[in-house]
N, C-alpha and C positions, 0 to 999 in steps of 0.2 A: 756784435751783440754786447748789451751791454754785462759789466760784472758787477751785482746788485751788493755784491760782500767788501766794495770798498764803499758804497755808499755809508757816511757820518749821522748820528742821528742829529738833527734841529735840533736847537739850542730853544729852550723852552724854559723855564722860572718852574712850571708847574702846571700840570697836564691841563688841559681846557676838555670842557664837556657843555654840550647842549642837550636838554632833552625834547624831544622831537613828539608828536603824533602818534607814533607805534617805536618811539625805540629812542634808545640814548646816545650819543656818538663823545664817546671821549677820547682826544689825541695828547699822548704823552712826549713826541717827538721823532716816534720811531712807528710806532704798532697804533691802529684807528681800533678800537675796541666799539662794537654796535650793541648792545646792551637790550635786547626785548624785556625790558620790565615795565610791571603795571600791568594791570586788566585787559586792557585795552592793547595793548601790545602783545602779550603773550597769547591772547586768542587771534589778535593776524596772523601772528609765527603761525600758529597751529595751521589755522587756514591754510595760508599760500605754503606750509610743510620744510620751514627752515627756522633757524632758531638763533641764537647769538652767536659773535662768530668776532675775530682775529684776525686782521689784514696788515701784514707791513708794507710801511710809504713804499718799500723799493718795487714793490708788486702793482702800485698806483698807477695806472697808465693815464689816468683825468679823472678829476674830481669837477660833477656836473652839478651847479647850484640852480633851479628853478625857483625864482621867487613868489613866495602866495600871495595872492592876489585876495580883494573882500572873500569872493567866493569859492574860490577853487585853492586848493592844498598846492602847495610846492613842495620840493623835495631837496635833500641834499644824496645825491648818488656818488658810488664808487666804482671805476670800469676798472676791474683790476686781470691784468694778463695771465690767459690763459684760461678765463673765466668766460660762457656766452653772455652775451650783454643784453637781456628783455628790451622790449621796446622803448621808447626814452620818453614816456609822457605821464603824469602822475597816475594813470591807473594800472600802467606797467610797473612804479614803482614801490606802488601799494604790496604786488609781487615777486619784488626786488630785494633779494637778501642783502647785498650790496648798497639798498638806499635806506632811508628815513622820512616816513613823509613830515609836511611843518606846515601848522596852521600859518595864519598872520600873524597872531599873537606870539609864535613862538619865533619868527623870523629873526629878532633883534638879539636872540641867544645864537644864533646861528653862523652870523657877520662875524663874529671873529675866528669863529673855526673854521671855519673858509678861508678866509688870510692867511692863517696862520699853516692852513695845508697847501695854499697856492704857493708860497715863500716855501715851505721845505722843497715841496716837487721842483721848484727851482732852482733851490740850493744845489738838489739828486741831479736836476738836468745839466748845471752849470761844471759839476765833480764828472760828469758823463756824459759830453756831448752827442753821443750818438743815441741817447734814451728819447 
């Protein structure tokens, strides 16, 4: 098992944030903060009945990027341990506390907070080979 309390936070300049479809994802190094603001977001929380919410990387078991497409929404999701995982397709993500969906247009905000969370989970796997 791994011990998540030696896990280092990523070395980061300054948190990154994208804002998404229904939610905001900003990573400081350590903590993914999911942010339901805006109109539109705060009536999906309501809907699918979860709200913003506080994940640390070391809790991160895979960060799943779906890229959008013209028509169909992508997502950025978070499988975090100990958590059930909804189905992995954008309309399960839509009901995804865990995810953010992303138009097209939002994709290109997206592409570095994805690096930049794949490089830490790696940093965590590299300090804990058994994660």
């Amino acid at each position: 098992m791994v011990n998540f309390r030696k896990a280092e936070k990523s070395a980061l300049d300054q948190p990154i944030t994208a804002v998404g479809h229904d939610g905001a994802v900003t990573f400081d190094g350590w903590w993914i903060d999911i942010e339901r603001t805006g109109r539109l977001a705060k009536i999906s929380a309501k809907v699918n009945g979860y709200e913003s919410k506080r994940i640390p990387l070391d809790r991160v078991e895979q960060v799943v990027w779906k890229r959008p497409s013209m028509l169909i929404n992508g997502y950025l999701e978070f499988v975090v341990s100990g958590e059930p995982r909804p189905h992995g397709k954008t309309t399960g993500a839509a009901a995804n506390p865990n995810a953010v969906l992303v138009t097209k247009q939002q994709a290109t905000r997206f592409e570095p907070l994805y690096t930049a969370l794949l490089e830490a989970l790696a940093h965590i796997r590299t300090e804990n080979p058994g994660r």
